[in-house]
N, C-alpha and C positions, 0 to 999 in steps of 0.2 A: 927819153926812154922811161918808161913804165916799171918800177919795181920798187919790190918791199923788202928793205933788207930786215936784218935780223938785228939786233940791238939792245945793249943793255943799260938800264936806267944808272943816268948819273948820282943817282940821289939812292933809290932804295936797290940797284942790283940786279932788279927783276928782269928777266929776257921779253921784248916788245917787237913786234912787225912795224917799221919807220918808211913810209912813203908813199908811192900814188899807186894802186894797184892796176888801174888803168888810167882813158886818158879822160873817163866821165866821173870815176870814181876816185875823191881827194884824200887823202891821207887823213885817219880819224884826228889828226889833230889840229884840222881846218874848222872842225864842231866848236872849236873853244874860240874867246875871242880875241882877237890879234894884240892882245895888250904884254903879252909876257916877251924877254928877254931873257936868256939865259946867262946874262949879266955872272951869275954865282956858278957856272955848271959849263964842264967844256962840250958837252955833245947832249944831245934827247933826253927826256924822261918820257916817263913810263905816261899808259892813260890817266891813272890815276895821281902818280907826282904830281904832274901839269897841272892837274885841275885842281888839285889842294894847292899847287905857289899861285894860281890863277885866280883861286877864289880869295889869299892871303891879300895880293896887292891890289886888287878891287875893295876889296874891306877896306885895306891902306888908302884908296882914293878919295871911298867915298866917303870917309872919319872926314875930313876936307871940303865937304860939300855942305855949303848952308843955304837957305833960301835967298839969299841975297849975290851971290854968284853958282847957282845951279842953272841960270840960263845960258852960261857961257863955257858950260861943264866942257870937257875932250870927247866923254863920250856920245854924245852925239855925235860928232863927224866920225866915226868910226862906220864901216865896211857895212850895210844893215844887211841882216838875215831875217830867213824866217823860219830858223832851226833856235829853240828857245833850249836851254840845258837847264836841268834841275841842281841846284844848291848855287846858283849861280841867277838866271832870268828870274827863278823861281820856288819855291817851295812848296809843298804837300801838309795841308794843314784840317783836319777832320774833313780829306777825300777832295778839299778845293785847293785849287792854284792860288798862287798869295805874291804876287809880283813883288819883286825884292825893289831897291832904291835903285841899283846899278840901272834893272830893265826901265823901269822911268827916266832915269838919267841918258839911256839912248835913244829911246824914244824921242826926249829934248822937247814934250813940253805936256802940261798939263792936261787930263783929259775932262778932268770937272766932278770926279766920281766922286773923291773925300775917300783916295786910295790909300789903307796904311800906310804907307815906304813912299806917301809921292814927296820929293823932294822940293815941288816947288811953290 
Protein backbone atom coordinates (compact mmCIF):
# COMPACT_ATOMS: atom_id res chain seq x y z
CA UNK A 1 0.00 0.00 0.00
CA UNK A 2 0.80 3.52 -0.90
CA UNK A 3 0.95 6.12 1.67
CA UNK A 4 2.52 9.08 3.41
CA UNK A 5 2.07 9.13 6.83
CA UNK A 6 2.53 12.15 9.01
CA UNK A 7 5.51 12.14 11.30
CA UNK A 8 7.72 13.77 13.44
CA UNK A 9 11.53 14.24 13.42
CA UNK A 10 13.48 12.32 15.90
CA UNK A 11 16.02 14.78 16.23
CA UNK A 12 14.72 18.42 15.59
CA UNK A 13 10.56 17.82 16.35
CA UNK A 14 9.51 19.03 13.06
CA UNK A 15 6.18 17.45 11.42
CA UNK A 16 7.29 15.42 7.90
CA UNK A 17 5.19 13.39 5.30
CA UNK A 18 7.22 9.68 5.61
CA UNK A 19 6.55 7.24 2.68
CA UNK A 20 5.76 6.25 -1.10
CA UNK A 21 3.08 8.47 -2.29
CA UNK A 22 2.53 6.01 -4.91
CA UNK A 23 3.70 3.15 -6.59
CA UNK A 24 6.12 5.19 -9.23
CA UNK A 25 6.82 7.89 -6.86
CA UNK A 26 9.55 6.98 -3.87
CA UNK A 27 9.49 8.53 -0.70
CA UNK A 28 11.74 11.89 -0.75
CA UNK A 29 14.08 10.16 1.33
CA UNK A 30 15.19 7.62 -1.55
CA UNK A 31 16.99 11.16 -3.01
CA UNK A 32 19.64 10.70 -0.32
CA UNK A 33 22.15 7.83 -0.31
CA UNK A 34 21.62 4.52 1.36
CA UNK A 35 24.53 5.06 3.60
CA UNK A 36 22.56 6.25 6.99
CA UNK A 37 21.35 4.14 9.76
CA UNK A 38 19.36 5.45 12.51
CA UNK A 39 21.81 3.68 14.71
CA UNK A 40 21.01 7.04 17.37
CA UNK A 41 17.16 7.80 16.54
CA UNK A 42 14.08 5.34 17.12
CA UNK A 43 11.89 6.38 14.12
CA UNK A 44 12.49 9.12 10.78
CA UNK A 45 13.99 12.37 10.58
CA UNK A 46 13.00 15.17 9.04
CA UNK A 47 14.42 16.23 4.99
CA UNK A 48 16.55 18.17 6.37
CA UNK A 49 17.98 16.12 9.82
CA UNK A 50 18.82 13.21 7.25
CA UNK A 51 20.76 15.08 5.14
CA UNK A 52 22.74 17.09 7.76
CA UNK A 53 23.52 13.21 9.69
CA UNK A 54 24.03 12.09 5.88
CA UNK A 55 26.45 14.65 4.90
CA UNK A 56 28.23 14.24 8.85
CA UNK A 57 29.06 10.50 8.29
CA UNK A 58 30.10 10.84 4.50
CA UNK A 59 32.43 13.58 5.84
CA UNK A 60 33.30 10.67 8.58
CA UNK A 61 34.13 8.35 5.60
CA UNK A 62 35.70 10.01 3.54
CA UNK A 63 38.40 11.85 6.42
CA UNK A 64 39.49 7.83 5.75
CA UNK A 65 40.00 7.86 2.33
CA UNK A 66 43.67 8.33 0.90
CA UNK A 67 44.93 7.63 -2.57
CA UNK A 68 46.27 4.49 -1.65
CA UNK A 69 42.98 2.68 -0.72
CA UNK A 70 40.43 5.03 -2.60
CA UNK A 71 40.33 2.20 -5.22
CA UNK A 72 38.72 -0.08 -2.91
CA UNK A 73 36.38 2.63 -1.29
CA UNK A 74 32.37 1.19 -0.28
CA UNK A 75 31.20 3.67 -2.11
CA UNK A 76 31.37 2.56 -5.31
CA UNK A 77 29.43 -0.58 -4.90
CA UNK A 78 26.68 1.52 -3.63
CA UNK A 79 23.02 1.52 -5.49
CA UNK A 80 24.20 4.35 -8.74
CA UNK A 81 21.79 7.20 -9.43
CA UNK A 82 21.50 9.79 -11.65
CA UNK A 83 19.85 12.12 -9.21
CA UNK A 84 23.03 14.15 -8.03
CA UNK A 85 22.05 16.27 -4.53
CA UNK A 86 23.69 19.56 -3.68
CA UNK A 87 26.07 19.65 -0.36
CA UNK A 88 26.44 16.21 -0.85
CA UNK A 89 27.51 15.05 -4.97
CA UNK A 90 28.15 18.68 -5.08
CA UNK A 91 28.48 22.23 -4.53
CA UNK A 92 27.80 25.72 -6.19
CA UNK A 93 30.81 27.62 -6.58
CA UNK A 94 30.83 31.19 -8.74
CA UNK A 95 27.46 29.66 -10.53
CA UNK A 96 29.71 26.09 -11.45
CA UNK A 97 29.23 22.63 -10.07
CA UNK A 98 32.55 21.52 -8.06
CA UNK A 99 32.10 17.61 -7.60
CA UNK A 100 32.77 16.88 -3.93
CA UNK A 101 35.36 13.69 -3.05
CA UNK A 102 32.22 11.47 -1.92
CA UNK A 103 30.79 11.83 -5.87
CA UNK A 104 34.30 10.54 -7.17
CA UNK A 105 34.47 8.21 -4.73
CA UNK A 106 31.19 6.50 -6.41
CA UNK A 107 31.97 6.95 -9.51
CA UNK A 108 35.24 4.51 -8.41
CA UNK A 109 37.49 5.71 -10.63
CA UNK A 110 39.52 8.56 -12.17
CA UNK A 111 38.48 10.50 -15.07
CA UNK A 112 41.78 12.17 -16.01
CA UNK A 113 40.53 15.94 -15.58
CA UNK A 114 42.99 16.98 -12.43
CA UNK A 115 39.39 17.38 -10.59
CA UNK A 116 39.66 19.12 -7.14
CA UNK A 117 38.13 16.45 -4.73
CA UNK A 118 39.42 13.48 -7.13
CA UNK A 119 40.42 11.18 -4.59
CA UNK A 120 42.38 9.05 -6.58
Amino acid sequence: MNTVREKTCARCQTAFGCGNPSETIKCWCNDLPPIFSLDNYSDCLCPNCLKQATITKINEYVATITPENSKTNRAKDLPKTTHLVEDIDYYLENGMHVFTKWFHLKRGTCCGNGCRHCPY
